[in-house]
Backbone bond lengths (Angstrom), bond angles and torsions (degrees), N, CA, C in turn:
res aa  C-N    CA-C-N  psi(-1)  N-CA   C-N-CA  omega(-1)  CA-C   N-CA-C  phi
1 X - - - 1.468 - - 1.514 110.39 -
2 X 1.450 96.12 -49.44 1.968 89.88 168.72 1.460 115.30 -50.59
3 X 1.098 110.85 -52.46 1.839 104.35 -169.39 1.134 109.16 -83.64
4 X 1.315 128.66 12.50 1.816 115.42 170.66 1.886 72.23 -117.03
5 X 1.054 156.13 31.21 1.793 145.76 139.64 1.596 101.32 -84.95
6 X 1.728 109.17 -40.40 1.457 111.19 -168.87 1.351 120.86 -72.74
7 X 1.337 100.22 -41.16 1.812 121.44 158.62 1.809 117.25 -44.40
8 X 1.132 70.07 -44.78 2.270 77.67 171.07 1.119 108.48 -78.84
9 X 0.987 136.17 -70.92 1.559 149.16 168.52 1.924 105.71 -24.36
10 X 0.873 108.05 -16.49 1.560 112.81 -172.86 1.610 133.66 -106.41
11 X 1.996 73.19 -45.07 1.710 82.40 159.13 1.772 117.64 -107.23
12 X 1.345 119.58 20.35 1.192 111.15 118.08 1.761 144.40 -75.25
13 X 1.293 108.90 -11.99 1.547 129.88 -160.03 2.082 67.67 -71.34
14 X 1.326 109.89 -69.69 1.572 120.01 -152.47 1.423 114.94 -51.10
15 X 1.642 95.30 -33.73 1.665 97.79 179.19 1.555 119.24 -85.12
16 X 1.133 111.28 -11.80 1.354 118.09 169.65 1.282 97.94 -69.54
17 X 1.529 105.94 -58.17 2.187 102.64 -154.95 1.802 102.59 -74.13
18 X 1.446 120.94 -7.84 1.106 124.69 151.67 1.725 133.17 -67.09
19 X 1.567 92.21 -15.44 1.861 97.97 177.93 1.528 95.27 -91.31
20 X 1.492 108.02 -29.21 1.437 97.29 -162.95 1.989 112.60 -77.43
21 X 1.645 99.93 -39.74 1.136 87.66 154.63 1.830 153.08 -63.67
22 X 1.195 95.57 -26.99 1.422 133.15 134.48 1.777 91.82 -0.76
23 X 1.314 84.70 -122.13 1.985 112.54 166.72 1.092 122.46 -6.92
24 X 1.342 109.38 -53.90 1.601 132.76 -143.31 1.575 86.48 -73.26
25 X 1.868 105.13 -50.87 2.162 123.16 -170.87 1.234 91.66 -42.69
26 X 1.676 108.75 -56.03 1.771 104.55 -160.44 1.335 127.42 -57.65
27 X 1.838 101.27 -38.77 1.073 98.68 -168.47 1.830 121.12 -79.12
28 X 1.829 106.56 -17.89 0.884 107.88 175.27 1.697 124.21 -80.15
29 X 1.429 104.24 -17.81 1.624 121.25 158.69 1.442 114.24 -48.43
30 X 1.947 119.37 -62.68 0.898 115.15 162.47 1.566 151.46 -37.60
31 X 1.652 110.27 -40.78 0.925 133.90 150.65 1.300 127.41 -46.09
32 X 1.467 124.70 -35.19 1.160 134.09 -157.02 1.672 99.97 -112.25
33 X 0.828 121.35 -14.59 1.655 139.04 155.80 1.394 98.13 -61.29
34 X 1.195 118.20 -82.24 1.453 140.27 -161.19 1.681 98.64 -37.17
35 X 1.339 118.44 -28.79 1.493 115.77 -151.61 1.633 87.62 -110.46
36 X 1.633 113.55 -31.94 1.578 106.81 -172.52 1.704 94.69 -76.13
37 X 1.180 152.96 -10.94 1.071 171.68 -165.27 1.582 109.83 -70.06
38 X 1.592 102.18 -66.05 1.385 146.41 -177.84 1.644 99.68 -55.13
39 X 1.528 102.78 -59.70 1.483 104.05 -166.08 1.427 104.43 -72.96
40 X 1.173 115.51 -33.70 1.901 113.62 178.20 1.525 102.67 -59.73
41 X 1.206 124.90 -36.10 1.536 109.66 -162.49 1.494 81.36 -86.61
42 X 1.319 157.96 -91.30 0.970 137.15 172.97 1.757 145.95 28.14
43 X 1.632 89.63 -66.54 1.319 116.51 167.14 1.962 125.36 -76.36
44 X 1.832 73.54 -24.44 1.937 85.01 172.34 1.304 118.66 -61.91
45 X 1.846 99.50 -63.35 1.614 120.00 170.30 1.185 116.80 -50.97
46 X 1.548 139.28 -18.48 1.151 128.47 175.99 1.751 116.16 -88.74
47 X 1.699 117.06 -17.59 1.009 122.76 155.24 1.592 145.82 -42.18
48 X 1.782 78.45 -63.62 1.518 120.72 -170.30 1.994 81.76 -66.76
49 X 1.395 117.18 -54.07 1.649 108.75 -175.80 1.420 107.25 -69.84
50 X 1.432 132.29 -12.44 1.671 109.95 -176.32 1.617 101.78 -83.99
51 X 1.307 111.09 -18.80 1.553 127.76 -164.04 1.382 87.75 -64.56
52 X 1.337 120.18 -70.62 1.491 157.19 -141.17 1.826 94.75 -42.76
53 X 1.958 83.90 -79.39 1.470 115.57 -142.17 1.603 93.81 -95.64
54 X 1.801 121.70 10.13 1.485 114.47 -150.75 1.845 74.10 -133.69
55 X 1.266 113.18 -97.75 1.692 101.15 -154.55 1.862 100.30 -82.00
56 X 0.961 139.65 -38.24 1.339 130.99 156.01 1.368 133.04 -54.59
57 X 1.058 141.75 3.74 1.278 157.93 130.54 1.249 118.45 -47.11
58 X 1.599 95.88 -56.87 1.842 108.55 -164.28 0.771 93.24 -77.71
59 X 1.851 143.31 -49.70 0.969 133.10 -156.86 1.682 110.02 -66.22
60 X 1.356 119.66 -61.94 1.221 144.54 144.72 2.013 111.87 4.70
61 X 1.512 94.20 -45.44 1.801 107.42 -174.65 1.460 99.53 -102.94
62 X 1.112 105.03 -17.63 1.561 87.54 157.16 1.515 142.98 -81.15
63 X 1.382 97.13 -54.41 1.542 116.85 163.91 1.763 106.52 -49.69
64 X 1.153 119.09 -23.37 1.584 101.94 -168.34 1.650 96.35 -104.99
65 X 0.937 150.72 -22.41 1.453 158.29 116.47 1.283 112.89 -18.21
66 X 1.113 127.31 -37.93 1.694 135.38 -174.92 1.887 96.96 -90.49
67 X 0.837 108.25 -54.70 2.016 113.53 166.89 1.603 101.88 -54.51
68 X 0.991 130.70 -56.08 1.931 126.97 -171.49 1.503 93.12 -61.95
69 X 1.472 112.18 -70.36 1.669 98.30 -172.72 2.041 113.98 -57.83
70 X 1.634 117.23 -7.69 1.265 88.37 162.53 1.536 120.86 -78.02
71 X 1.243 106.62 -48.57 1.509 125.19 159.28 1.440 135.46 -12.26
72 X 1.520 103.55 -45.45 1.011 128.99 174.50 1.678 120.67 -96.31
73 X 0.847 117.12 -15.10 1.686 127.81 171.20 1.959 98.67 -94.92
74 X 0.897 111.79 -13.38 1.603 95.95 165.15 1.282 148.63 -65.82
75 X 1.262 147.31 131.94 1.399 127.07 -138.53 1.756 105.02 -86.36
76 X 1.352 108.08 112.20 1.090 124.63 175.06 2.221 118.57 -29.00
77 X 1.332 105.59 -41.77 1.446 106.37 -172.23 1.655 113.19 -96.11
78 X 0.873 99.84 -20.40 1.990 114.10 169.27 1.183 118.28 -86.65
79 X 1.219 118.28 -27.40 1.822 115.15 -161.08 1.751 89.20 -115.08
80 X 1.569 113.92 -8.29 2.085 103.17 158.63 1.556 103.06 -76.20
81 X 1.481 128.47 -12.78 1.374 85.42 -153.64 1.427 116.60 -104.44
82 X 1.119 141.48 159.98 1.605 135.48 -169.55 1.415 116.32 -11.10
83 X 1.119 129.03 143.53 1.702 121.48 -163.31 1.446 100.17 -63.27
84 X 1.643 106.47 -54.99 1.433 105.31 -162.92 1.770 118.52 -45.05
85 X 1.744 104.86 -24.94 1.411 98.79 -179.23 1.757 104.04 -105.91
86 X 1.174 115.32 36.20 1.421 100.80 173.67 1.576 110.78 -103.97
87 X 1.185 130.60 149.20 1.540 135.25 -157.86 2.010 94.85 -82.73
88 X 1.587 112.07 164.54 1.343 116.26 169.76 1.313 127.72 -44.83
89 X 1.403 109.65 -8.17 1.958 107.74 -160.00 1.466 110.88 -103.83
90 X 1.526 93.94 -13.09 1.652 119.31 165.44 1.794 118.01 -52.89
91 X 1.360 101.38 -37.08 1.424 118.81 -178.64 1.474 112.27 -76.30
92 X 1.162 145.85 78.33 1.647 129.24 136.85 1.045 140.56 -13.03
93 X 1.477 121.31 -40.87 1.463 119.80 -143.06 1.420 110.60 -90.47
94 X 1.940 117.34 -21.55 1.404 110.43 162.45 1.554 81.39 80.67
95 X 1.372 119.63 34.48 1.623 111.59 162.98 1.821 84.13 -139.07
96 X 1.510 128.96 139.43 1.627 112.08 163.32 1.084 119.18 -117.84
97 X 1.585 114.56 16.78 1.514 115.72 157.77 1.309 123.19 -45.30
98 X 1.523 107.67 151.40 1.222 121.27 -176.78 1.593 125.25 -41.28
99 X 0.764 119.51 128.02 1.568 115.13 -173.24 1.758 128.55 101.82
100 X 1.391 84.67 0.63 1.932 90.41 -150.43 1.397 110.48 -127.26
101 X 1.738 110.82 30.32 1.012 127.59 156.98 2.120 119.85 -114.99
102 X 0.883 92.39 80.06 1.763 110.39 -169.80 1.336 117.12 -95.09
103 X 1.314 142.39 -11.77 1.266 166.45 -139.65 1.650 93.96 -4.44
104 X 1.465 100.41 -120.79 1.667 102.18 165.90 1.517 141.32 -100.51
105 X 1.633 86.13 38.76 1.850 92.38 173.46 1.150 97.49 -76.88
106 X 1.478 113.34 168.06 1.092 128.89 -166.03 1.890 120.83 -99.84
107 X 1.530 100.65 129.36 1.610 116.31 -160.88 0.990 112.60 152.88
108 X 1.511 126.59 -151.00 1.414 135.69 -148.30 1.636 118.68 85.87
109 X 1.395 106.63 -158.39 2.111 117.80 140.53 1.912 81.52 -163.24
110 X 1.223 112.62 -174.13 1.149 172.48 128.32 1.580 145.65 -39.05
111 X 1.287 92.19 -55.15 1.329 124.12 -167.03 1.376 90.29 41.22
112 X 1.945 96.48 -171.52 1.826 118.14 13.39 1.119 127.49 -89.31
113 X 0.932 150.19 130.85 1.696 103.81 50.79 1.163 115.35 -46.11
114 X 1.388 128.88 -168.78 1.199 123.00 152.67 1.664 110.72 -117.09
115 X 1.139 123.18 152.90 1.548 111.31 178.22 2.073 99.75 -111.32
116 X 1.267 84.30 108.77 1.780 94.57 177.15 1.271 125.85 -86.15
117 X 1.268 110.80 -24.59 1.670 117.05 175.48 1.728 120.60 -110.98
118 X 1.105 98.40 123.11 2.094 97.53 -172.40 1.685 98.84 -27.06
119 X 1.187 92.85 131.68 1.699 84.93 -177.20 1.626 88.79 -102.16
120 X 1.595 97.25 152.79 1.774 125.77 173.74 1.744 101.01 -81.91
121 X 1.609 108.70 -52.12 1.443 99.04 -158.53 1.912 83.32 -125.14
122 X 1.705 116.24 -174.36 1.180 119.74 -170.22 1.408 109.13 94.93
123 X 2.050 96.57 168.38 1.860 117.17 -163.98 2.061 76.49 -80.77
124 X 1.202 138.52 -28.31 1.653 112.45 -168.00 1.194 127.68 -85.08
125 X 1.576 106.98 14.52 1.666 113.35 173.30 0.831 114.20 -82.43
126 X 1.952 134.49 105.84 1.305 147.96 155.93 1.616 84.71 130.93
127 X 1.131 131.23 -12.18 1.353 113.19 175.99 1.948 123.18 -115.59
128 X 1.326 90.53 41.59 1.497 80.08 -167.51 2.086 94.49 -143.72
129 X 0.936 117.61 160.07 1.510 109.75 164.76 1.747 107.95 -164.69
130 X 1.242 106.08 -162.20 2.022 101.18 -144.82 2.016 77.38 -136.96
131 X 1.308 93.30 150.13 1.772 106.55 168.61 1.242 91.55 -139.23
132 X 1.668 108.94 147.44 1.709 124.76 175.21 2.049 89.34 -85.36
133 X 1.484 101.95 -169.01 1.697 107.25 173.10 1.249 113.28 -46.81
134 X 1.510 110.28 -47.16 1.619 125.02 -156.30 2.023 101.98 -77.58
135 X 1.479 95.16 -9.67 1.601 81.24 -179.48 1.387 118.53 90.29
136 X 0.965 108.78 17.10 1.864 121.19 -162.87 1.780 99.28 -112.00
137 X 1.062 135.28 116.11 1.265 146.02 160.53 1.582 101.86 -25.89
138 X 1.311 102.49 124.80 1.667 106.27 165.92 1.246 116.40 -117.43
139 X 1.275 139.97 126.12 1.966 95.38 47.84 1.663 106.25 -94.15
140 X 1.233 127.39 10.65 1.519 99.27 168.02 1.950 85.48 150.52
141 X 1.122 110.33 -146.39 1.335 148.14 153.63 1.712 112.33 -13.18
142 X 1.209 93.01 -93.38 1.424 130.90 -175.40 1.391 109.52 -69.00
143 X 1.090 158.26 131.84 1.565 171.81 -27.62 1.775 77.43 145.43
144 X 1.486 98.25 127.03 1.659 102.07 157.76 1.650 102.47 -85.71
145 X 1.729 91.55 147.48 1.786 89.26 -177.66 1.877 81.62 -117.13
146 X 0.443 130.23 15.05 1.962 120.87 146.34 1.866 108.61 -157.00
147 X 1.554 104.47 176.76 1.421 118.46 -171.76 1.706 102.84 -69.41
148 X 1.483 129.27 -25.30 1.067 131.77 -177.85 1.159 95.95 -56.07
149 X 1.184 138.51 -55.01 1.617 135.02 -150.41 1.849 101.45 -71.82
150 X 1.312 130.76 -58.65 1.327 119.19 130.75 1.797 135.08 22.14
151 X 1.355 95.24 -94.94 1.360 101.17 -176.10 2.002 114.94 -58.05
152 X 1.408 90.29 -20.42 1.808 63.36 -177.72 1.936 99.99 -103.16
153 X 1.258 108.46 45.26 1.317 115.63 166.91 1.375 115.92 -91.96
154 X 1.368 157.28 -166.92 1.197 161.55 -39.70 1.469 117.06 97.23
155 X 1.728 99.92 60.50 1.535 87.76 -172.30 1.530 123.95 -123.12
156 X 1.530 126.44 131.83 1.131 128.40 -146.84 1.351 127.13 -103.01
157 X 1.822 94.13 -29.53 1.463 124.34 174.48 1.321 98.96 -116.17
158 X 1.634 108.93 152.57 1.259 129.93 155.24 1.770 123.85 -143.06
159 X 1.623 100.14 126.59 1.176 94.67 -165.95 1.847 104.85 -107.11
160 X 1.218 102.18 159.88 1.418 96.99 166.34 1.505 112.90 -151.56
161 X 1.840 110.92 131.50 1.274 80.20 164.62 1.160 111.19 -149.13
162 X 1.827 119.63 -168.51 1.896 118.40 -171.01 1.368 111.80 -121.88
163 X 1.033 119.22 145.71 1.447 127.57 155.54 1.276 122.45 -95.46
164 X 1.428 111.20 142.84 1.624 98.36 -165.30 2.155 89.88 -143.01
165 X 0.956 96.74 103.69 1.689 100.79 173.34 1.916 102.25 -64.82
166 X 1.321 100.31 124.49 1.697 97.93 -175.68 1.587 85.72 -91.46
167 X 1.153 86.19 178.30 2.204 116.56 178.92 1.837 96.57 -79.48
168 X 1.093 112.34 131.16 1.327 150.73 176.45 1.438 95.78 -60.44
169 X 1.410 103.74 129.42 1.549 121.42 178.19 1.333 122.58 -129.88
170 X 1.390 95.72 14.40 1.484 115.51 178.27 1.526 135.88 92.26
171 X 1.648 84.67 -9.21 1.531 115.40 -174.26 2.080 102.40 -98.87
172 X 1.029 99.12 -161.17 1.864 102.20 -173.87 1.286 110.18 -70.73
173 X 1.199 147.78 -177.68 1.441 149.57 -141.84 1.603 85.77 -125.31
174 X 1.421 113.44 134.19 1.343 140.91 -176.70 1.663 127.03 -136.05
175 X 1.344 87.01 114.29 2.020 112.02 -174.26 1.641 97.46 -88.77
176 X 1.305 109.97 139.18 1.221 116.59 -178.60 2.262 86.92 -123.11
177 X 0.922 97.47 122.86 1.547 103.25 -165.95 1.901 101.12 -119.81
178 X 1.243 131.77 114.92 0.938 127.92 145.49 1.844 150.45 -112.04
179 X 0.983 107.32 176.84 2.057 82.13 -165.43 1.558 90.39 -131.42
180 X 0.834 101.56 137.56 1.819 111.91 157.15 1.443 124.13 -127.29
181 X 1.135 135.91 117.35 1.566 165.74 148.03 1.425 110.67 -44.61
182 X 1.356 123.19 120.30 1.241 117.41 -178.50 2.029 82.64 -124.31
183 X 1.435 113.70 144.66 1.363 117.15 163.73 1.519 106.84 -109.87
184 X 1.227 108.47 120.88 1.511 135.61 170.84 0.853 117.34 -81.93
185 X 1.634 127.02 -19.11 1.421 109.59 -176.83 1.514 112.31 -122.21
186 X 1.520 113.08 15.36 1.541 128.34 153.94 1.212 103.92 -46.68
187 X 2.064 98.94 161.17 1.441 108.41 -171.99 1.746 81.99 -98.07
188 X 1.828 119.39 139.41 1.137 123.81 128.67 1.720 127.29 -9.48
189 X 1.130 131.06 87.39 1.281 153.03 120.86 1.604 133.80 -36.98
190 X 1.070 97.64 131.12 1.788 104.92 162.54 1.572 119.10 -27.75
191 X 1.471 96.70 -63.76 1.589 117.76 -176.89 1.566 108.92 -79.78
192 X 1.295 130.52 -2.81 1.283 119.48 -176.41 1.754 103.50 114.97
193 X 1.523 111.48 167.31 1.565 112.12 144.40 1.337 111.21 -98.05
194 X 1.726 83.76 171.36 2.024 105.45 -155.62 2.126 99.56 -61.77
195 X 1.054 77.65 140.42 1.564 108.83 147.83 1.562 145.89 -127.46
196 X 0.956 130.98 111.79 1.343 133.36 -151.90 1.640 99.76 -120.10
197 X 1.738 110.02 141.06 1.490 98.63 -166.06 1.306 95.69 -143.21
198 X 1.292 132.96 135.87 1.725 122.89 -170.20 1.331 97.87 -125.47
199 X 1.621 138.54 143.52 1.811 128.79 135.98 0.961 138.80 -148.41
200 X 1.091 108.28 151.55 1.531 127.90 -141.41 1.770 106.97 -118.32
201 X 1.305 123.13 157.15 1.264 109.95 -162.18 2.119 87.39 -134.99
202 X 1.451 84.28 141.27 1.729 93.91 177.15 1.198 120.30 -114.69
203 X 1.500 142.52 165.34 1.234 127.39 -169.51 1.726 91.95 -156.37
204 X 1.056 123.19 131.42 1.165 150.75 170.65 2.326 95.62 -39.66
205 X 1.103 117.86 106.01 1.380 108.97 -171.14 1.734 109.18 -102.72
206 X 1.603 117.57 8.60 1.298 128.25 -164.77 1.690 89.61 -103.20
C-alpha cells in the first residue's frame, strides 16, 4: 500500500514539473517574441532613416540648390520691377497663372507650415512650385495656366521660397533669397519628413 502511495506521489511529482516546464516554454517563447518584435521596429526605423536622411535628403539638397542657382541667374533690373511689367522669364514656378510671375520682388515664406496645395490666394503665389519623383517641374512641358492643372500631378517635391530685401548700407541693393524643399515622398518618421533649406544672398550688379 505504501509503494502504490509512493508510485502516486511520483507521478504526480512529474506532472507537476511537466506543468511547470510547460510555463516556463511559454513564457520564454513570449519573451523571445517580445525581443524579435523589438528588433523589427528597430530595423524598420533604421530603414525608414536611411530612406529619410540618405536618398531624400540628397535629393531634397539638390533640387533646392538647383531653384537658388535659378533664382539667382535672373536678371536683376526686370524681375524688380512691378510684376505686371516683368517679362515671362521672371516666372520660375512653371505655373503662368495670374499672379505667379514675381521674379525677385520681395516675399514668398519658407515655412512651415507647409503649403501642399497650389495656393489661389496667400504670400506663396509666384514663389513656390511642385517636382514629380524624377525632379522634373510639373505639370510637365507646358506652364500650368491654373492650380487645377497641378493637382492631378504626382508630386514628390515641394519647393518654396522668400525674398527678403535687407536694410541699405549704402552700398547696392541686396536680396537675401532662401529656398526650402519639402520631400513628399519620404517615409513618415518620428521627427517628421526631410526638409532641406539653402541661402543665398543677391546684390543689385547694375
Amino acid at each position: 500500500m505504501r509503494k502504490l502511495i509512493h508510485v502516486e506521489d511520483t507521478e504526480r511529482s512529474r506532472s507537476e514539473a511537466h506543468g511547470v516546464s510547460l510555463i516556463e516554454t511559454m513564457i520564454a517563447v513570449f519573451i523571445a517574441l517580445i525581443g524579435v518584435f523589438s528588433l523589427g521596429q528597430v530595423v524598420f526605423l533604421s530603414m525608414v532613416q536611411d530612406k529619410n536622411q540618405g536618398s531624400e535628403v540628397t535629393r531634397a539638397t539638390i533640387y533646392a540648390q538647383d531653384k537658388m542657382e535659378k533664382l539667382l541667374s535672373l536678371d536683376f533690373t526686370s524681375c524688380t520691377l512691378a510684376a505686371a511689367s516683368q517679362p515671362a522669364t521672371c516666372n520660375t514656378t512653371n505655373i503662368s497663372a495670374s499672379g505667379w510671375t514675381q521674379g525677385l520682388l520681395q516675399g514668398g515664406a519658407t515655412g512651415p507650415p507647409l503649403v501642399a496645395s497650389c495656393p489661389t490666394t496667400g504670400a506663396s503665389i509666384g514663389y513656390m512650385d511642385y517636382l514629380d519623383p524624377n525632379g522634373i517641374q510639373v505639370p510637365g512641358a507646358t506652364p500650368a495656366t491654373s492650380c487645377s492643372a497641378i493637382a492631378s500631378n504626382p508630386v514628390a517635391y515641394i519647393r518654396m521660397w522668400q525674398v527678403t530685401d535687407l536694410a541699405s548700407t549704402g552700398g547696392p541693393a541686396i536680396k537675401k533669397i532662401a529656398v526650402s524643399v519639402y520631400a513628399q515622398s519620404a517615409v513618415s518618421a518620428p521627427g517628421g519628413k526631410p526638409i532641406v533649406q539653402v541661402t543665398s544672398y543677391l546684390s543689385n550688379p547694375n
